[in-house]
C-alpha positions in Angstrom: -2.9 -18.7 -11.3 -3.2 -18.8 -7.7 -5.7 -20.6 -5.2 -7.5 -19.3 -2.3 -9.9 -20.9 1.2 -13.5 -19.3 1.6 -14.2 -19.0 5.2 -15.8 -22.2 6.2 -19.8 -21.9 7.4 -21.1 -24.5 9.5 -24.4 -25.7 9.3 -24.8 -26.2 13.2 -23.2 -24.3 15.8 -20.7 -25.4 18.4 -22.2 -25.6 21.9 -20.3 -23.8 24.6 -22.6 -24.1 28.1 -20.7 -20.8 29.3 -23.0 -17.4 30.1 -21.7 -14.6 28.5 -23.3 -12.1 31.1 -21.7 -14.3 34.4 -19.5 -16.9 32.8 -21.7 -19.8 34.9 -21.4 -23.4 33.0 -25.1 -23.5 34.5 -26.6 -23.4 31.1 -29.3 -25.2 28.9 -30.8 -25.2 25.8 -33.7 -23.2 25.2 -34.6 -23.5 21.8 -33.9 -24.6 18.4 -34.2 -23.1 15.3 -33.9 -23.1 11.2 -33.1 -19.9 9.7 -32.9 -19.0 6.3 -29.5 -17.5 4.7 -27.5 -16.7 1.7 -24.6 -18.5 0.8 -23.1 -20.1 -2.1 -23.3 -23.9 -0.6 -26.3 -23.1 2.7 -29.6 -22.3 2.4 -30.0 -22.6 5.9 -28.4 -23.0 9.1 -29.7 -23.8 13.2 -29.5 -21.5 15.5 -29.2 -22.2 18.9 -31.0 -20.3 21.8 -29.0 -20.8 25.5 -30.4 -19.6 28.9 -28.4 -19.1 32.3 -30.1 -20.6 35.3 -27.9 -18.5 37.3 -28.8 -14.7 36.2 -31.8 -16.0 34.0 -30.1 -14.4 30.6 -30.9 -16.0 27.2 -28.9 -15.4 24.3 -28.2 -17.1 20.7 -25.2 -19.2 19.7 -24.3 -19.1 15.5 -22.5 -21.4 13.3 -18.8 -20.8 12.1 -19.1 -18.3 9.2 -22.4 -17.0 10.2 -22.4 -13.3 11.7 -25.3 -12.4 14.7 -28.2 -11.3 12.7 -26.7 -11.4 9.6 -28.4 -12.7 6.2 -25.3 -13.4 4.2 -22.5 -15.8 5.4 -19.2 -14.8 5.4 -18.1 -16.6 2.9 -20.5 -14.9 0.4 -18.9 -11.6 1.9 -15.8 -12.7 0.8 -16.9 -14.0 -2.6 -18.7 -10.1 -3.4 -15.3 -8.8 -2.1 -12.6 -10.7 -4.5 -15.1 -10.5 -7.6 -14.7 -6.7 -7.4 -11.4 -7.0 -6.2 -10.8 -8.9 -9.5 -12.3 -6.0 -11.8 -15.8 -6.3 -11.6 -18.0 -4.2 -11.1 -20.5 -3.5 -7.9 -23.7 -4.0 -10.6 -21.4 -7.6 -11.8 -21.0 -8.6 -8.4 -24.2 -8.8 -7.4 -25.1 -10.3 -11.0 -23.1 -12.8 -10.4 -23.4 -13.9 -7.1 -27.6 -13.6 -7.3 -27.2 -15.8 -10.3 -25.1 -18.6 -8.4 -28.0 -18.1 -5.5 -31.1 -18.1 -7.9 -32.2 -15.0 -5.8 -32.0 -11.4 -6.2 -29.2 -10.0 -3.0 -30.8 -6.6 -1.8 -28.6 -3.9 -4.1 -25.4 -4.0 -5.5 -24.6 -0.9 -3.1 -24.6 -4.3 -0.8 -21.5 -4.5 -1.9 -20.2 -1.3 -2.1 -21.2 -1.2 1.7 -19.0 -5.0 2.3 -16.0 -3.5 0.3 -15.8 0.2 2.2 -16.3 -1.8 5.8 -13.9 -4.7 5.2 -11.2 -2.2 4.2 -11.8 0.2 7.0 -11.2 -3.4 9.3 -8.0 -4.0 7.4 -6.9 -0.4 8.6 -7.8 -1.0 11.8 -6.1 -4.6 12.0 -2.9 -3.4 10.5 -2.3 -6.7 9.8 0.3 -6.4 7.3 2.9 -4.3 9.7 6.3 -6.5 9.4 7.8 -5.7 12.8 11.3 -6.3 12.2 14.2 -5.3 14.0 15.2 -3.0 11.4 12.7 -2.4 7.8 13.5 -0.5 4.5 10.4 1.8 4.1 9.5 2.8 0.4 8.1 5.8 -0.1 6.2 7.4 -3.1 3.0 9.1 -4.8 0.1 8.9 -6.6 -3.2 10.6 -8.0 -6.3 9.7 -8.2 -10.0 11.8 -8.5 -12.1 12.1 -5.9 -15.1 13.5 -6.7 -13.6 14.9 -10.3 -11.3 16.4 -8.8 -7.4 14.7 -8.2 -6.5 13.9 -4.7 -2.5 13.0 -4.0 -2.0 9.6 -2.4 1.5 8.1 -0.2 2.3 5.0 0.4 4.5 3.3 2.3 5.9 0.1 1.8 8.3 -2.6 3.1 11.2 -2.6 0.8 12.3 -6.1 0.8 8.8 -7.5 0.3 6.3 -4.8 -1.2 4.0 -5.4 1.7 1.9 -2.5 2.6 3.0 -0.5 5.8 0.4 2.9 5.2 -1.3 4.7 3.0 -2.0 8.6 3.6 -3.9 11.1 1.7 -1.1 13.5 1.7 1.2 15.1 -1.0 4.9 14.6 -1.7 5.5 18.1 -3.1 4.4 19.4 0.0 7.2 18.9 2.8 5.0 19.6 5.9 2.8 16.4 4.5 5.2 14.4 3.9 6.9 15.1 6.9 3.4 14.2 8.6 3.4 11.0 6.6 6.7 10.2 7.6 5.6 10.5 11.1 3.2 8.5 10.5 5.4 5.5 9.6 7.5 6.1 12.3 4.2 5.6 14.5 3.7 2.5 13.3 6.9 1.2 12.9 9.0 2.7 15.3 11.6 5.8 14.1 14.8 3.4 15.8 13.4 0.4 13.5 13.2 2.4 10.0 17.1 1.4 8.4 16.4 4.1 5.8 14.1 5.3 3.0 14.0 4.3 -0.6 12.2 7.0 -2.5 12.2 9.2 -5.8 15.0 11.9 -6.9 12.0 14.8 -5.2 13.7 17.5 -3.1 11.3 17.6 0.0 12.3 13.8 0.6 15.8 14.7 1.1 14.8 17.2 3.2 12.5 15.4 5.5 14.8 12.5 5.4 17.6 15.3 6.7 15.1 16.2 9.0 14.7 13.1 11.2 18.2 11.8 10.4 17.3 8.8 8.2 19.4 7.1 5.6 18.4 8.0 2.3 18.6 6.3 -0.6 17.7 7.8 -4.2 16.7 5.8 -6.9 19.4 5.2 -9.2 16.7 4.9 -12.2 14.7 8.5 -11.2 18.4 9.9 -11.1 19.4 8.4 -14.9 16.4 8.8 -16.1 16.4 12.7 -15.0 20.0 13.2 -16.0 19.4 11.6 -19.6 16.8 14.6 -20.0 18.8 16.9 -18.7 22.0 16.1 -20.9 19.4 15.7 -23.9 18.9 19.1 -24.3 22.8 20.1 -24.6 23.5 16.4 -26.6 23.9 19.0 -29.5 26.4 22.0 -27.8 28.2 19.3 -25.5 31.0 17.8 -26.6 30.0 13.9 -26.8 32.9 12.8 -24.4 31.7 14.9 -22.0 28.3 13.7 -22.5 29.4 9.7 -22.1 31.5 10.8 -18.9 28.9 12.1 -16.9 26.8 9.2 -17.7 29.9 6.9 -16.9 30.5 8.2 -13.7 26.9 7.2 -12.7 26.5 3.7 -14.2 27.0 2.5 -11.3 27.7 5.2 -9.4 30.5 4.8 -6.7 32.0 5.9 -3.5 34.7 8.0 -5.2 32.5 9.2 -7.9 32.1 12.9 -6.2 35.7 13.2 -6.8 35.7 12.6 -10.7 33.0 15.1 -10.6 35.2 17.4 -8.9 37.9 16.5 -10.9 35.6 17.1 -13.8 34.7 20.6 -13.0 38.9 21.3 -13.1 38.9 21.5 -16.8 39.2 25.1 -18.0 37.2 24.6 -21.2 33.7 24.5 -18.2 34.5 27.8 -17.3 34.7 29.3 -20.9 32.8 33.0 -21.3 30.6 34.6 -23.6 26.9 34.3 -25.1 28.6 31.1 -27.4 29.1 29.1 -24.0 26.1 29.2 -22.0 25.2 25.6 -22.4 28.5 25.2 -20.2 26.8 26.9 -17.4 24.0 24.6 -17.7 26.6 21.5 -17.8 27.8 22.6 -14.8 24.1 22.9 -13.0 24.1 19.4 -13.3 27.4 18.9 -11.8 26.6 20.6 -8.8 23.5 19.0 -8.4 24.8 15.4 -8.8 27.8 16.6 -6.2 25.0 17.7 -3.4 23.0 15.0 -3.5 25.4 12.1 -4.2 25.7 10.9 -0.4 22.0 9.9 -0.9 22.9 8.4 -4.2 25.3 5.8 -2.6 23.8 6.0 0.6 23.9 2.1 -0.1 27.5 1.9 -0.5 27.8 3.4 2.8 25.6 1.0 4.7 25.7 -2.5 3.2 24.5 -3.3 6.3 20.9 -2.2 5.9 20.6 -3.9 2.5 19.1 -0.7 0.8 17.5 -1.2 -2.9 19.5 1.1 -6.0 15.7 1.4 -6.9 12.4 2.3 -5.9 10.9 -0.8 -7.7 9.1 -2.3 -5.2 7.2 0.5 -4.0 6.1 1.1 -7.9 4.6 -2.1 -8.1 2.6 -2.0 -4.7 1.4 0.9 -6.2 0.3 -0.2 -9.2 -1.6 -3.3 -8.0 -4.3 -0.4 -6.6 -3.8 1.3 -9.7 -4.2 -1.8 -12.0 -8.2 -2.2 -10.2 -8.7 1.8 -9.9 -8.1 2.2 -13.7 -11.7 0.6 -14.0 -13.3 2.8 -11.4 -15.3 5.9 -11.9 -13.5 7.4 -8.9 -14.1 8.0 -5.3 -16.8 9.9 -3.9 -14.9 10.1 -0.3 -11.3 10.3 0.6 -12.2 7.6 3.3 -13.0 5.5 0.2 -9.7 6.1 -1.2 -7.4 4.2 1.9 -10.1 1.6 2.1 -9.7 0.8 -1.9 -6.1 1.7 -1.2 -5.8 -1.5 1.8 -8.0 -3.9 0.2 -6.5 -3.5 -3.1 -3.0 -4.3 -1.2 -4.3 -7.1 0.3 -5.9 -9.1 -2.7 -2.5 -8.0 -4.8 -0.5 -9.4 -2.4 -2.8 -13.0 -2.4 -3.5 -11.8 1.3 -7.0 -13.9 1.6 -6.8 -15.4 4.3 -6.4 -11.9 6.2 -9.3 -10.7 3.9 -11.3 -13.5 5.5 -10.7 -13.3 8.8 -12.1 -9.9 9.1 -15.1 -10.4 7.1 
């Protein structure tokens, strides 16, 4: 359960006798007006009409909540935004909120139109950027459709917290994207304030993380879990002890644990011959493979400084807060779509309403 403020609406609007052409105080009021809106308390508000005596220039003043020419309040923005936010749908949010105002709102593309423009402001505002002195960035993938057909998703995160730092339509497979995405978050947070990365057991992070000389950290889970798979498959050739001492050497893994694998790799029955002895070949794939990449496998060990995460967690759960909502979409029909569901998605999972609100 969690509470959150609608922006407040005013029903009169605060008088400030300052031109906004030639900042003179010089000003009077010029006329006074009732006008009609839609809001979930208001059914109307007064609008003020101010003229300069100095340069002659009339313009209107508005009440808190209530955008120039607009004929919804912001806090009926805000309402259409965390019904769909919630799971609704655009056709249930206008349902719903023209049955609290007894009145029909224009279309439920209304809505549509509230949610794709108060994400794009969220992307602008970058509101969520924590500008430490030094950040963890999480890094991983996604899919979803865009148009029918699927469209790879990043996204970067703050590793202690889960808050958002980007999203980017690019892929992780593909190392000249993610190196662009990487670049990216750099941008924004600064290359000398990234401590490391946290992401996946993929190949082309390591070598974009190589790349622009970042601590890396693997996640410990990707690495078991990959490794169970692997071992699976020769569970019935292997020997069982050498099956439960590769998986001891990596539960936790530590500082000297290259050198049992080295030591490991000293026993002659490894290097046995013949057709009969091929899954031996294949045990010591796996060998080599932990032994390259272990530096980024206790790359925590190494800096306890930087506090880096054994896992990739808290990326995986930013991630599926937008996944959670886009499970009960129909898909995107733009990739600008995407990052705006992507932001606002971020936002309301991370009980972010008062930044919601103060860009509606």
């Amino acid at each position: 359960m969690f509470q959150f403020s609608c922006p407040d609406v005013g029903n009169q609007p605060q008088i400030k006798r300052i031109c906004r052409l030639c900042n003179s105080s010089n000003v009077i009021i010029h006329q006074r007006y009732r006008k009609t809106v839609r809001d979930s308390v208001l059914s109307e508000v007064e609008i003020i009409r101010l003229r300069c005596k100095s340069c002659k220039y009339s313009f209107r003043i508005y009440p808190e909540g209530v955008g120039d020419w607009a004929q919804r309040t912001k806090r009926l923005i805000f309402l259409g935004i965390i019904l769909y936010s919630a799971g609704l749908s655009y056709e249930k949010c206008e349902g719903f909120l023209s049955g609290m105002l007894g009145r029909r709102l224009s279309s439920f593309v209304t809505i549509w139109r509230d949610v794709q423009t108060i994400g794009e402001r969220l992307r602008r505002s970058k509101l969520s950027q924590v500008r430490a002195a030094k950040v963890v960035v999480g890094l991983d993938g996604t899919y979803v459709r865009v148009r029918g057909r699927e469209q790879p998703v990043l996204v970067a995160t703050n590793s202690t917290d889960g808050t958002l730092v980007t999203v980017s339509l690019n892929n992780e497979w593909q190392e000249r994207q993610l190196r662009q995405f990487v670049q990216e978050v750099a941008k924004e947070l600064g290359l000398r304030n990234i401590a490391g990365i946290v992401t996946d057991d993929l190949d082309t992070y390591k070598l974009v993380s190589t790349r622009f000389k970042l601590t890396h950290q693997v996640c410990l889970g990707h690495v078991k879990k990959n490794l169970g798979k692997r071992l699976a498959k020769l569970k019935s050739r292997i020997p069982k002890p050498y099956i439960e001492r590769l998986r001891s050497i990596l539960d936790p893994p530590s500082a000297s644990g290259d050198l049992l694998l080295k030591d490991l790799l000293r026993d002659d029955k490894l290097w046995r011959r013949g057709k009969y002895n091929k899954h031996w070949v294949s045990y010591r794939m796996i060998i080599g493979d932990l032994l390259r990449n272990w530096h980024n496998y206790t790359a925590y060990l190494r800096n306890p400084r930087d506090s880096l995460p054994t896992t990739n967690n808290v990326t995986e759960r930013a991630i599926g807060r937008s996944k959670i909502r886009y499970k009960l979409t129909r898909g995107f029909k733009s990739q600008e779509a995407v990052l705006n569901f992507f932001f606002l998605t971020q936002y309301t999972g991370m009980h972010q309403f008062e930044k919601i609100a103060s860009v509606c």
